[in-house]
PyMOL Python script that loads the backbone (N, CA, C, O; Angstrom):
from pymol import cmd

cmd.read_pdbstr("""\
ATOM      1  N   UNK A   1       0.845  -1.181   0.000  1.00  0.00           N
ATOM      2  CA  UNK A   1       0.000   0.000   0.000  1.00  0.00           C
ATOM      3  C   UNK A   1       0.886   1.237   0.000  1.00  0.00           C
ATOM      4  O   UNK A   1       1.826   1.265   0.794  1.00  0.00           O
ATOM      5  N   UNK A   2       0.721   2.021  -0.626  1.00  0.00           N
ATOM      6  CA  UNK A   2       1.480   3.550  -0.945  1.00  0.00           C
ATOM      7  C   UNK A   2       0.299   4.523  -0.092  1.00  0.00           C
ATOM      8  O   UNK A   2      -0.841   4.157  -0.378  1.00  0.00           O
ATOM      9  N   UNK A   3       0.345   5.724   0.929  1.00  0.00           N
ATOM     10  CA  UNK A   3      -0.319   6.266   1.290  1.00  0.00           C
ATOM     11  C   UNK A   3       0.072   7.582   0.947  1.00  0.00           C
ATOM     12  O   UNK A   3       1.150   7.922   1.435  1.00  0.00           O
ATOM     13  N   UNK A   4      -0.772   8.793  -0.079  1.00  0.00           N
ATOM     14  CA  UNK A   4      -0.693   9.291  -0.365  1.00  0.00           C
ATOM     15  C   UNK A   4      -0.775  10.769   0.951  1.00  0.00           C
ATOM     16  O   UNK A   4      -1.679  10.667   1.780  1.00  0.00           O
ATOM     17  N   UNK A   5       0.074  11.903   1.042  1.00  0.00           N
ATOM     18  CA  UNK A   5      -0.251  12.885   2.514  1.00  0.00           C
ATOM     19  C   UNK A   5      -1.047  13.458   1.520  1.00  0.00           C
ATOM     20  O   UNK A   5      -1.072  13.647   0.304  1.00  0.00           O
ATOM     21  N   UNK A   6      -1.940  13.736   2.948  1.00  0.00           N
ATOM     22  CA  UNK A   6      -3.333  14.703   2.535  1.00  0.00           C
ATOM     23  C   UNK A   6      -4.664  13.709   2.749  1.00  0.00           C
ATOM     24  O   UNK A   6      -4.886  12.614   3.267  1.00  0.00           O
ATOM     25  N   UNK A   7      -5.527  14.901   1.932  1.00  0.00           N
ATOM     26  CA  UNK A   7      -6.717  13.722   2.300  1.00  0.00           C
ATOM     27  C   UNK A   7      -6.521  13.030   1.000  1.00  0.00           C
ATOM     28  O   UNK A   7      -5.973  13.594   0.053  1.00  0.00           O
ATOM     29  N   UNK A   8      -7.034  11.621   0.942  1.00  0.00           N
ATOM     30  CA  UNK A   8      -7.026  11.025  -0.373  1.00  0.00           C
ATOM     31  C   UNK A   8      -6.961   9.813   0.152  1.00  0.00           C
ATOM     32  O   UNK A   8      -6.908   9.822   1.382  1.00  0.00           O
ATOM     33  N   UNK A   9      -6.937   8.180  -0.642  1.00  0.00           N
ATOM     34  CA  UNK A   9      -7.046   6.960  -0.269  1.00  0.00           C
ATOM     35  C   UNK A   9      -6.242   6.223  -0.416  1.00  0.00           C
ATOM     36  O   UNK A   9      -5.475   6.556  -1.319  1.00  0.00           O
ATOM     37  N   UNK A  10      -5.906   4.903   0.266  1.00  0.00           N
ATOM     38  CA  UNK A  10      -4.344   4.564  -0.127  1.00  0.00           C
ATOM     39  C   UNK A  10      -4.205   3.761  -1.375  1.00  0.00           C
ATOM     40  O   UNK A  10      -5.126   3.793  -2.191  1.00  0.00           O
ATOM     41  N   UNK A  11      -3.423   3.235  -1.541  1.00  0.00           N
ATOM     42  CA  UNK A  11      -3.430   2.864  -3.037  1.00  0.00           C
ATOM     43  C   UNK A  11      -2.936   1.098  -2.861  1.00  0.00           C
ATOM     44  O   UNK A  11      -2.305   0.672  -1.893  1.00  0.00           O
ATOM     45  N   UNK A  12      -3.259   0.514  -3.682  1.00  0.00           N
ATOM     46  CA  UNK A  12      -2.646  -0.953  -3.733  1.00  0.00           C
ATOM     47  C   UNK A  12      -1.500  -0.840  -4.492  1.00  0.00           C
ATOM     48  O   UNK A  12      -1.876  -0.226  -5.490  1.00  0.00           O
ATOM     49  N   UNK A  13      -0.110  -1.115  -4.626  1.00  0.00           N
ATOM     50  CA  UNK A  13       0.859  -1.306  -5.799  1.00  0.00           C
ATOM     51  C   UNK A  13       1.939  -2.234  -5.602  1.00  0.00           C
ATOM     52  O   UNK A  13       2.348  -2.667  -4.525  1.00  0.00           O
ATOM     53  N   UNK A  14       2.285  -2.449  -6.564  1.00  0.00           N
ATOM     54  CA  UNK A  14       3.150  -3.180  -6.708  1.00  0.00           C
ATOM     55  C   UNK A  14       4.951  -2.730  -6.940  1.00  0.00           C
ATOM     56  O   UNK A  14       5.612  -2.392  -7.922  1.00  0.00           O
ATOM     57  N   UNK A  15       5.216  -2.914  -5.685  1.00  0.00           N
ATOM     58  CA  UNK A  15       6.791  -2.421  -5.379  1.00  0.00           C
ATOM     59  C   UNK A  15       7.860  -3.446  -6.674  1.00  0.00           C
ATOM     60  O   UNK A  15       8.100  -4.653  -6.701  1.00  0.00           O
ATOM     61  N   UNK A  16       8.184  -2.599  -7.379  1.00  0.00           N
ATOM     62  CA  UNK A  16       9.140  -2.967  -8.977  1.00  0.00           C
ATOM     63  C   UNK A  16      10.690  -3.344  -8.149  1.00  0.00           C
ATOM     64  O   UNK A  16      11.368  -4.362  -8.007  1.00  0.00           O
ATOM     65  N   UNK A  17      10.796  -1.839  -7.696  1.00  0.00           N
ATOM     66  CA  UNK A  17      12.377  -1.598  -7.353  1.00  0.00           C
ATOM     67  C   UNK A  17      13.067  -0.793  -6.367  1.00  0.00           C
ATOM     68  O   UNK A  17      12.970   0.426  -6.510  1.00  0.00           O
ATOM     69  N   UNK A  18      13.790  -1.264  -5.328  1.00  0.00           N
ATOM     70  CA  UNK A  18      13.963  -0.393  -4.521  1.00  0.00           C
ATOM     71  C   UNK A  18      15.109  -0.308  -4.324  1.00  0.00           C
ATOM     72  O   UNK A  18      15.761  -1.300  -4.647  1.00  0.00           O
ATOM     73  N   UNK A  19      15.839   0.829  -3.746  1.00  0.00           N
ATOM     74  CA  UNK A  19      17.005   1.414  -3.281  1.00  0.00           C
ATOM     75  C   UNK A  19      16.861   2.067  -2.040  1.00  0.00           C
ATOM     76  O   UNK A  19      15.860   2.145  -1.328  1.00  0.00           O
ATOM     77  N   UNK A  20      18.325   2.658  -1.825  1.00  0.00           N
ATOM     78  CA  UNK A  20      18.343   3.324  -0.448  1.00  0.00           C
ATOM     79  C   UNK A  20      17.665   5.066  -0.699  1.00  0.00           C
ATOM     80  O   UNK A  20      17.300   5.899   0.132  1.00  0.00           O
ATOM     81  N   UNK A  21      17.707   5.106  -2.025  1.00  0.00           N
ATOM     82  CA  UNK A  21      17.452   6.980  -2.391  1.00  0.00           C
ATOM     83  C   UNK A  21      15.517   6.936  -3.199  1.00  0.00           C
ATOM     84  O   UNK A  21      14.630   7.787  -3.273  1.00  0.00           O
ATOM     85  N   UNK A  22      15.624   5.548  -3.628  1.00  0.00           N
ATOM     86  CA  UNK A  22      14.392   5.443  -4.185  1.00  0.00           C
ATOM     87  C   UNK A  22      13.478   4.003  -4.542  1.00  0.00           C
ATOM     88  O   UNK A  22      13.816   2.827  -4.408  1.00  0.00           O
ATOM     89  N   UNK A  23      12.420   4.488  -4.959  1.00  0.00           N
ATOM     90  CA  UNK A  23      11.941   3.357  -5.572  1.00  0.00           C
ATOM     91  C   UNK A  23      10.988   3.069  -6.276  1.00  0.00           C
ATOM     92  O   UNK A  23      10.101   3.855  -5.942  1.00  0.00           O
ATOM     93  N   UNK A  24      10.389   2.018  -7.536  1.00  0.00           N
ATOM     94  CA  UNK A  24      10.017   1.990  -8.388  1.00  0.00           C
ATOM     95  C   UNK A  24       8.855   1.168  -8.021  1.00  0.00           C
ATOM     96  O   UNK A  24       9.050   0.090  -7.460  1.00  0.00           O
ATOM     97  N   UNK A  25       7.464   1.643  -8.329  1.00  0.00           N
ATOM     98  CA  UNK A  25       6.452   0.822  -8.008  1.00  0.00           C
ATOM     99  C   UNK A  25       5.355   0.732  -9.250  1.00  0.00           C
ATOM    100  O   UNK A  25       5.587   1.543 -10.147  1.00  0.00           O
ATOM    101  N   UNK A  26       4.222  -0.104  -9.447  1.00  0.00           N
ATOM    102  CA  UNK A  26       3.678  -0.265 -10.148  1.00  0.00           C
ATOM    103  C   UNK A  26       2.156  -0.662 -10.305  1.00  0.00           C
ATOM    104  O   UNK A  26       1.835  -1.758  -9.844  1.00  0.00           O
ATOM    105  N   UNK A  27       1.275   0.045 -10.853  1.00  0.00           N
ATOM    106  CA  UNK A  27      -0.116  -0.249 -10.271  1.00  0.00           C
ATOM    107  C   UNK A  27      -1.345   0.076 -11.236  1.00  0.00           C
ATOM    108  O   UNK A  27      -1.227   1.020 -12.016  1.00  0.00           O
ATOM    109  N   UNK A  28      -2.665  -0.765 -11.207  1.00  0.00           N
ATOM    110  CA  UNK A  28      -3.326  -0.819 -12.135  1.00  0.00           C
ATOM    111  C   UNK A  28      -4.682   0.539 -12.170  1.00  0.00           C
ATOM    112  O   UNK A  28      -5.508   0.935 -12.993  1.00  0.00           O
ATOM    113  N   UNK A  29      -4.263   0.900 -10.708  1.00  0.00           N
ATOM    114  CA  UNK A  29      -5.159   2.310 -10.484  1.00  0.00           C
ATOM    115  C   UNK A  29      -4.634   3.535 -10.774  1.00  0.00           C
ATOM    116  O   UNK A  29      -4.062   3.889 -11.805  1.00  0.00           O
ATOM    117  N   UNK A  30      -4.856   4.106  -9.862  1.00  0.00           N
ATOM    118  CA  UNK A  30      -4.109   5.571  -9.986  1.00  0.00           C
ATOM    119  C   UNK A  30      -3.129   5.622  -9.872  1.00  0.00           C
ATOM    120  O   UNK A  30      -2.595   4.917  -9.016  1.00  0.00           O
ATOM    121  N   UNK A  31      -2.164   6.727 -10.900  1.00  0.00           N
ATOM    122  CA  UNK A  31      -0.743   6.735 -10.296  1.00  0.00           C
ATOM    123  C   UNK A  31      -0.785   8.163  -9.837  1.00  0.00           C
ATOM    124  O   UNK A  31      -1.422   9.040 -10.421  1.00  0.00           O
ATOM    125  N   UNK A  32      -0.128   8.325  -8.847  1.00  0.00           N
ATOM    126  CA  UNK A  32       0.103   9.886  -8.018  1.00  0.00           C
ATOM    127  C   UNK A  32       0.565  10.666  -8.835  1.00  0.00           C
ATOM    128  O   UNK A  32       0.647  10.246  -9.989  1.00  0.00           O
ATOM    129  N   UNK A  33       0.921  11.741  -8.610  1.00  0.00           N
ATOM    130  CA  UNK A  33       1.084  12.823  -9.733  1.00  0.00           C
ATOM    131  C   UNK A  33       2.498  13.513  -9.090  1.00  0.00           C
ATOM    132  O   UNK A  33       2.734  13.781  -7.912  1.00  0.00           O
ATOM    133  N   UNK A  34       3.558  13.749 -10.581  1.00  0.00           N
ATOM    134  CA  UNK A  34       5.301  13.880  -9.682  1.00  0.00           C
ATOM    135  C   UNK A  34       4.502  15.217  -8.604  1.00  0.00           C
ATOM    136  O   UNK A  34       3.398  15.761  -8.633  1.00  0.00           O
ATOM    137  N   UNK A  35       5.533  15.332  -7.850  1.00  0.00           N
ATOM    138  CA  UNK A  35       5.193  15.913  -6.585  1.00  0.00           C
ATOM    139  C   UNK A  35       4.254  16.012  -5.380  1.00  0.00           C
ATOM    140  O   UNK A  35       3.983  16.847  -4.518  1.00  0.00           O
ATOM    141  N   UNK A  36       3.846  14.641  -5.757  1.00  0.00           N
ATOM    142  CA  UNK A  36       2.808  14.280  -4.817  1.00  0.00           C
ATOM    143  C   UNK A  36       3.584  13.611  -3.410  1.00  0.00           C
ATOM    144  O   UNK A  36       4.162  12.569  -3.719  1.00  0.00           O
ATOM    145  N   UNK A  37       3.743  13.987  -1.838  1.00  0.00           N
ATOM    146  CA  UNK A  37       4.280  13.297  -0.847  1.00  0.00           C
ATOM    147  C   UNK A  37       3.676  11.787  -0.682  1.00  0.00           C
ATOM    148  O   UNK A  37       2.458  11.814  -0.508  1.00  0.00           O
ATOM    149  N   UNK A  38       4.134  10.730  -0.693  1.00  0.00           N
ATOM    150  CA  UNK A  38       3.541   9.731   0.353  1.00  0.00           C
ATOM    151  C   UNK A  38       4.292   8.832   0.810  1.00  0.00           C
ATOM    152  O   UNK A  38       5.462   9.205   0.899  1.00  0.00           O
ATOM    153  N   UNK A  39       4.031   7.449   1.247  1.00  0.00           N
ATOM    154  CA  UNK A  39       4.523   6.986   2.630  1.00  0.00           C
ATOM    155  C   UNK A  39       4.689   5.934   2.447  1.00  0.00           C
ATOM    156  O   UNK A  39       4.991   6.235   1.293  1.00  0.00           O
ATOM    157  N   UNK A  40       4.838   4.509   2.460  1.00  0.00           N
ATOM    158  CA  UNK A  40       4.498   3.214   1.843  1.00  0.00           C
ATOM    159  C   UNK A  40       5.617   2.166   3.341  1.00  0.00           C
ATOM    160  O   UNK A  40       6.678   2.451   3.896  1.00  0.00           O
ATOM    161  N   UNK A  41       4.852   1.203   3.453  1.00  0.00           N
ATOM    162  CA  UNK A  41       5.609   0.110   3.960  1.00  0.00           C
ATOM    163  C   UNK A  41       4.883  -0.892   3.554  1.00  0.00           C
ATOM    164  O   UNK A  41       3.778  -1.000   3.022  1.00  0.00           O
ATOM    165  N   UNK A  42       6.452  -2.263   4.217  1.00  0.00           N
ATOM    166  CA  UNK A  42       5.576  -3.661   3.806  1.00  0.00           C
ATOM    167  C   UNK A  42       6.708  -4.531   5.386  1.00  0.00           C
ATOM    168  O   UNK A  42       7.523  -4.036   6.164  1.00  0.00           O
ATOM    169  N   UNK A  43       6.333  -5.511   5.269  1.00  0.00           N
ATOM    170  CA  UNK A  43       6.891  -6.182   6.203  1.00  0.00           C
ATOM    171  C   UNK A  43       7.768  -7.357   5.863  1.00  0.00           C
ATOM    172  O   UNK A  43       7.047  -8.225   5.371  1.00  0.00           O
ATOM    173  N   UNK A  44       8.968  -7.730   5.917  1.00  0.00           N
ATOM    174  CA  UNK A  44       9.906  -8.858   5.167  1.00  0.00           C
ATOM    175  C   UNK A  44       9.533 -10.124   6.425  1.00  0.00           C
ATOM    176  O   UNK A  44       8.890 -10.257   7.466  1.00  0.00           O
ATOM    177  N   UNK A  45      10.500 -10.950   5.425  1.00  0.00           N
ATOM    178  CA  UNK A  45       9.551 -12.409   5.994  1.00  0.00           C
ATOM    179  C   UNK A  45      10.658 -12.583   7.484  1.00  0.00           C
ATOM    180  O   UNK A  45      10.522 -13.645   8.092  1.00  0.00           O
ATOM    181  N   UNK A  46      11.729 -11.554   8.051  1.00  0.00           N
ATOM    182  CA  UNK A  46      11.981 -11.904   9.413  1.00  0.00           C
ATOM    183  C   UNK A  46      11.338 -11.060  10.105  1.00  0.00           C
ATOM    184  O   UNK A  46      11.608 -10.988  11.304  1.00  0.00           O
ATOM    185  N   UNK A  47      10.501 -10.353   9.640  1.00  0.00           N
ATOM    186  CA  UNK A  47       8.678  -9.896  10.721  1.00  0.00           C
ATOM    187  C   UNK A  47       9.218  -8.322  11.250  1.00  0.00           C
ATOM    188  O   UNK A  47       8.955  -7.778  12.323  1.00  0.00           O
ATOM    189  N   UNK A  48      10.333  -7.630   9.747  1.00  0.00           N
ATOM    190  CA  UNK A  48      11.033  -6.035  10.325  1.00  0.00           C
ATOM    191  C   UNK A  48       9.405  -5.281   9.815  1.00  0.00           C
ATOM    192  O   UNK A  48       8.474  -5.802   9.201  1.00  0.00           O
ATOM    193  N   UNK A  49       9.519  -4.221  10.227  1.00  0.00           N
ATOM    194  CA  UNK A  49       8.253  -3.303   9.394  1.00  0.00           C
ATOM    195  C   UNK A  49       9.284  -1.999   8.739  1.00  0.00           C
ATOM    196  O   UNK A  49       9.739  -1.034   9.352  1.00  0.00           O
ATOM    197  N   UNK A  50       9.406  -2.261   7.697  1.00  0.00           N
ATOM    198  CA  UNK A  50      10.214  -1.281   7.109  1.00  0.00           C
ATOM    199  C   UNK A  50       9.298  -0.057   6.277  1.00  0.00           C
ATOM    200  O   UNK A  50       8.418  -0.349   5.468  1.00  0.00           O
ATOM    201  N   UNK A  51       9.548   0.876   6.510  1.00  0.00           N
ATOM    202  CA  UNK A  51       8.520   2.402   6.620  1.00  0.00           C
ATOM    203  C   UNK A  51       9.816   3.429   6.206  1.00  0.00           C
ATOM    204  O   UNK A  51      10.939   3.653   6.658  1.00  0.00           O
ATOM    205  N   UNK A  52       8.691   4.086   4.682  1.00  0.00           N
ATOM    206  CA  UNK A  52       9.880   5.153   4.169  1.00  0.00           C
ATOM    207  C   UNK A  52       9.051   6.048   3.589  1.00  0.00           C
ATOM    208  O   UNK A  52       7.905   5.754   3.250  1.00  0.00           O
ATOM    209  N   UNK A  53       9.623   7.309   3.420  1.00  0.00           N
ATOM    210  CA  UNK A  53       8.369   8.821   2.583  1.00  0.00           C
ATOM    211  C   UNK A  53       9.167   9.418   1.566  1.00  0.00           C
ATOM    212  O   UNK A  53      10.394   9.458   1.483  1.00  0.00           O
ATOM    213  N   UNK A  54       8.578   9.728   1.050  1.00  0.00           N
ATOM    214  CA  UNK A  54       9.352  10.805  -0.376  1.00  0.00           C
ATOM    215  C   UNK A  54       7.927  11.146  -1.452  1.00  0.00           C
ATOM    216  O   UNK A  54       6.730  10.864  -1.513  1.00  0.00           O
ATOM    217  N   UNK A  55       8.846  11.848  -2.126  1.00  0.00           N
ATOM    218  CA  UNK A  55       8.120  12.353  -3.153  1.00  0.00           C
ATOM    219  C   UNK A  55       7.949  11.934  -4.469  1.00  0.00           C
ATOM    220  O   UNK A  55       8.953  11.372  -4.907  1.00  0.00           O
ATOM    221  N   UNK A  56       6.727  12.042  -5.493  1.00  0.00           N
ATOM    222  CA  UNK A  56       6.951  11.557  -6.645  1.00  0.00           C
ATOM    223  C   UNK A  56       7.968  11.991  -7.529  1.00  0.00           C
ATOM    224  O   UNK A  56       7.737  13.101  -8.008  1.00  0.00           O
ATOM    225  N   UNK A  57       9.212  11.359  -7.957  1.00  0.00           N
ATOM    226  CA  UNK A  57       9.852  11.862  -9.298  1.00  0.00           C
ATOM    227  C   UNK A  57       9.855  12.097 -10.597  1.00  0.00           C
ATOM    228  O   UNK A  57      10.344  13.030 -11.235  1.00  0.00           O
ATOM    229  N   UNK A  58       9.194  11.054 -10.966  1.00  0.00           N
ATOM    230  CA  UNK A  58       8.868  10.958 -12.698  1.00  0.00           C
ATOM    231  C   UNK A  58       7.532   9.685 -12.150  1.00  0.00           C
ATOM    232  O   UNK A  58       7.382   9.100 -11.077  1.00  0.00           O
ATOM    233  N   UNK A  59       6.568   9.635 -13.739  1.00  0.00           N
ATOM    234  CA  UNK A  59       5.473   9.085 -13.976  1.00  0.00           C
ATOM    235  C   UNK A  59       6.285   8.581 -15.314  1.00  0.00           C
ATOM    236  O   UNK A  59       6.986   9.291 -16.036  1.00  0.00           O
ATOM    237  N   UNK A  60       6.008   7.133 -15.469  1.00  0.00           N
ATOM    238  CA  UNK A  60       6.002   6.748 -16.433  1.00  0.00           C
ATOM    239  C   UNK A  60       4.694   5.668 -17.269  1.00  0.00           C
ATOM    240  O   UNK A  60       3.594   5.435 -16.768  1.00  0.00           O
ATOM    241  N   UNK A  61       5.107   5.215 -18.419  1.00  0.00           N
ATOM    242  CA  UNK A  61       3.989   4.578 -18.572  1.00  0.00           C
ATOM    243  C   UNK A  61       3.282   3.059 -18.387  1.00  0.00           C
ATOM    244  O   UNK A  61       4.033   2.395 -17.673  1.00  0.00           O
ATOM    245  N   UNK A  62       2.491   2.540 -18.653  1.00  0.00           N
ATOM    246  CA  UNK A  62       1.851   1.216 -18.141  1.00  0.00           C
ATOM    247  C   UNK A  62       2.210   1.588 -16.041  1.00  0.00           C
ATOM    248  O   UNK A  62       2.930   1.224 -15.111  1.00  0.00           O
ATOM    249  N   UNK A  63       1.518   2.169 -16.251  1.00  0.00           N
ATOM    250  CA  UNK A  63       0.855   2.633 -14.585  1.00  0.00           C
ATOM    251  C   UNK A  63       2.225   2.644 -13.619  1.00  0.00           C
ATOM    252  O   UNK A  63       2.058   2.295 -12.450  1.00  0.00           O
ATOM    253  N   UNK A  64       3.559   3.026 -14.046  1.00  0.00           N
ATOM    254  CA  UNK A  64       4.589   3.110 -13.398  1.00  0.00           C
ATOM    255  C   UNK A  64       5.019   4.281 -12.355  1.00  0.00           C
ATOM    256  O   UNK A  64       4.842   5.317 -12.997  1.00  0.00           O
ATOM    257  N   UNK A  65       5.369   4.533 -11.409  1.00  0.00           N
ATOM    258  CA  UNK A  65       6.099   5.795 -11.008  1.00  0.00           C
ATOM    259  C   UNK A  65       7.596   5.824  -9.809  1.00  0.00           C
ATOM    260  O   UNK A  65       7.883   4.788  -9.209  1.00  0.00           O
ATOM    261  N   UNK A  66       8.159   6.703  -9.669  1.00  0.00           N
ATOM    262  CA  UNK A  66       9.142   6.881  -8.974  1.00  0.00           C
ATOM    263  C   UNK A  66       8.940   7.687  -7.990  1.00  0.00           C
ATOM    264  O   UNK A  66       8.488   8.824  -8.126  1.00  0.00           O
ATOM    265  N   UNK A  67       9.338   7.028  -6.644  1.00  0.00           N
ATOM    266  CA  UNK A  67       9.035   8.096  -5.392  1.00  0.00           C
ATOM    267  C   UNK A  67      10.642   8.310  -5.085  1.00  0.00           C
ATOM    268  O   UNK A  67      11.404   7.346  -5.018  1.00  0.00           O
ATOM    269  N   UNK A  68      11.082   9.686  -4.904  1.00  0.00           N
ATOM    270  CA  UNK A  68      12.206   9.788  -4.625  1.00  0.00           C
ATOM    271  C   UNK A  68      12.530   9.822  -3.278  1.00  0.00           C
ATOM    272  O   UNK A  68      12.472  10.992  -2.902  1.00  0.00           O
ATOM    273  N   UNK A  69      12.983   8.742  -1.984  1.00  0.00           N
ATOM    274  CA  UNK A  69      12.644   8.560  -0.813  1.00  0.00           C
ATOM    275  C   UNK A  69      13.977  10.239   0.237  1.00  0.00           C
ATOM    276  O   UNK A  69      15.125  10.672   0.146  1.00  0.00           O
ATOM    277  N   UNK A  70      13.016  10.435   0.862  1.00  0.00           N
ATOM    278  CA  UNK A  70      13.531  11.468   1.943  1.00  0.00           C
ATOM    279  C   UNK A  70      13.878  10.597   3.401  1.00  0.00           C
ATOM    280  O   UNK A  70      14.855  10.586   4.149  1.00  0.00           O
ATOM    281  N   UNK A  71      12.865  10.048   3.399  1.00  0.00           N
ATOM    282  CA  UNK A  71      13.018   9.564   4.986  1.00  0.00           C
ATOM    283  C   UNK A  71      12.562   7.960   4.758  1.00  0.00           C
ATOM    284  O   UNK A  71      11.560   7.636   4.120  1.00  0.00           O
ATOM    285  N   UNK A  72      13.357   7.156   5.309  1.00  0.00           N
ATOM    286  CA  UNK A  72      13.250   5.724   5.938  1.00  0.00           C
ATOM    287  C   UNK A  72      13.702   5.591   7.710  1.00  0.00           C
ATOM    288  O   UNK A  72      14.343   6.314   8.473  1.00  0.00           O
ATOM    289  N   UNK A  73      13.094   4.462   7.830  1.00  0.00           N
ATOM    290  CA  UNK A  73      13.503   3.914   9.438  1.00  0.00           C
ATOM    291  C   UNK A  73      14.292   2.953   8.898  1.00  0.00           C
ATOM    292  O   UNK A  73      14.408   2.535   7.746  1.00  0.00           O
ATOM    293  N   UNK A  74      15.096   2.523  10.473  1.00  0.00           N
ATOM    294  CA  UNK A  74      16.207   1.509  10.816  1.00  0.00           C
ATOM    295  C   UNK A  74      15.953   0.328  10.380  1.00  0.00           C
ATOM    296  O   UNK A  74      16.948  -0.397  10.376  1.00  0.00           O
ATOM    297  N   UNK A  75      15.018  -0.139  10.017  1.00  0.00           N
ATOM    298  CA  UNK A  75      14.294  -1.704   9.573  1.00  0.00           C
ATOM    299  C   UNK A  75      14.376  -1.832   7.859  1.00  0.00           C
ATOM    300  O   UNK A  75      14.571  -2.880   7.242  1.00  0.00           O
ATOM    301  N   UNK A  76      14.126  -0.166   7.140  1.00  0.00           N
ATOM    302  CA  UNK A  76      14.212   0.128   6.367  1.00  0.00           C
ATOM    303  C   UNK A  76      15.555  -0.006   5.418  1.00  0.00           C
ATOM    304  O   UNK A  76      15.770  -0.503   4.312  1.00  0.00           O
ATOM    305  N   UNK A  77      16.159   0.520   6.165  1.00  0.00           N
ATOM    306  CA  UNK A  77      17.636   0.804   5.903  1.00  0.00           C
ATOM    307  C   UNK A  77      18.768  -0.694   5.915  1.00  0.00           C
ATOM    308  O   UNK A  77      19.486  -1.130   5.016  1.00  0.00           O
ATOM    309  N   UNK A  78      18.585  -1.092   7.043  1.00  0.00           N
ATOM    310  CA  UNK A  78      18.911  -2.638   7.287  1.00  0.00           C
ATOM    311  C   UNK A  78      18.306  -3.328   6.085  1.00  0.00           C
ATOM    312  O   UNK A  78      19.109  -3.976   5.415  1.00  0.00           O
ATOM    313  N   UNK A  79      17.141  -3.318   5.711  1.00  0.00           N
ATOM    314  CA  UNK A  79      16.952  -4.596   4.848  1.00  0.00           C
ATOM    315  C   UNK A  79      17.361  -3.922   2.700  1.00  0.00           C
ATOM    316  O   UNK A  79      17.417  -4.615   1.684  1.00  0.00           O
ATOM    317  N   UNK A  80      17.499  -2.774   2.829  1.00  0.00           N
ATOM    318  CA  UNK A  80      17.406  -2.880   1.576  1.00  0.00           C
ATOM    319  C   UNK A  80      19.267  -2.963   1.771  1.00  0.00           C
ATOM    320  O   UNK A  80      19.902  -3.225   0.750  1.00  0.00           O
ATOM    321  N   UNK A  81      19.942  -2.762   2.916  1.00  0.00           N
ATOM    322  CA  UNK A  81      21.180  -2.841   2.829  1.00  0.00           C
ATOM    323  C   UNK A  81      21.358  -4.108   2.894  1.00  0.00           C
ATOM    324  O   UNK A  81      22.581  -4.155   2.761  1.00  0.00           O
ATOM    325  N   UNK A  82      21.037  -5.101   2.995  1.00  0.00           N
ATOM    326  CA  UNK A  82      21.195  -6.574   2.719  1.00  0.00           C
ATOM    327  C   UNK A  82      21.193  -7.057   1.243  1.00  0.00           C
ATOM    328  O   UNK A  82      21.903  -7.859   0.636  1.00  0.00           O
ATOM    329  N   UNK A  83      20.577  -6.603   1.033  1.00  0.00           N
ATOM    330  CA  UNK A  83      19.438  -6.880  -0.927  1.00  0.00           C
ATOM    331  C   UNK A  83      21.359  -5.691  -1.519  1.00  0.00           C
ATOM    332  O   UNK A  83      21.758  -5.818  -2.677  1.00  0.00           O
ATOM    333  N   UNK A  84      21.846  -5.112  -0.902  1.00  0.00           N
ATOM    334  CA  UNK A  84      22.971  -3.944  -2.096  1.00  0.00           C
ATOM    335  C   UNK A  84      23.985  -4.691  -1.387  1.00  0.00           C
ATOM    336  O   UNK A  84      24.981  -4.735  -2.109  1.00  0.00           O
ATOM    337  N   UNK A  85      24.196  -5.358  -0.189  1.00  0.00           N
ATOM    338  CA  UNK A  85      25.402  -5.941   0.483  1.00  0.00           C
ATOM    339  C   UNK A  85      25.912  -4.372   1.177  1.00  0.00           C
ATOM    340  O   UNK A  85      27.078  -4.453   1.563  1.00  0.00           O
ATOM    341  N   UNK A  86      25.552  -3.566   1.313  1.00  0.00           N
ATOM    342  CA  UNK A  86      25.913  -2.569   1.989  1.00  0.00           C
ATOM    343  C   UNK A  86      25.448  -2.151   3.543  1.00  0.00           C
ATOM    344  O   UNK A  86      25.897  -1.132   4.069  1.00  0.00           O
TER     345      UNK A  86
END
""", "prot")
cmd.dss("prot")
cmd.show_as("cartoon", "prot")
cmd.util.cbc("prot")
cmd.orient("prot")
């Protein structure tokens, strides 16, 4: 789920690609619009809750977009640093 700030509803998508600065998601509804803030987590299978925010960067097409991440937590950071070996 991607949660868009403001009023508005959250979204279902499908997480493409992630990094420590960003990440690439994908979805058959709405896509946010660049400069839109929101929020997104998911939970990995050793039970971390990894939670990160940024902004939209680019929209691309077949329902794609880029959130350029500002802020992650420690659970966050730990697991995508496993997935880069960093």
């Amino acid at each position: 789920m991607i949660h868009p700030e403001g009023p508005g509803e959250s979204h279902t998508v499908e997480l493409v690609d992630i990094a420590m600065r960003g990440a690439r998601f994908r979805t058959a509804g709405r896509v946010l619009p660049v400069d839109q803030r929101a929020s997104f987590g998911f939970v990995t299978a050793g039970q971390m809750t990894c939670v990160a925010t940024g902004r939209v960067l680019r929209v691309a097409g077949g329902g794609e977009f880029v959130l350029a991440l500002e802020r992650a937590n420690p659970a966050f950071q730990s697991f995508v640093g496993s997935l880069t070996g960093g």
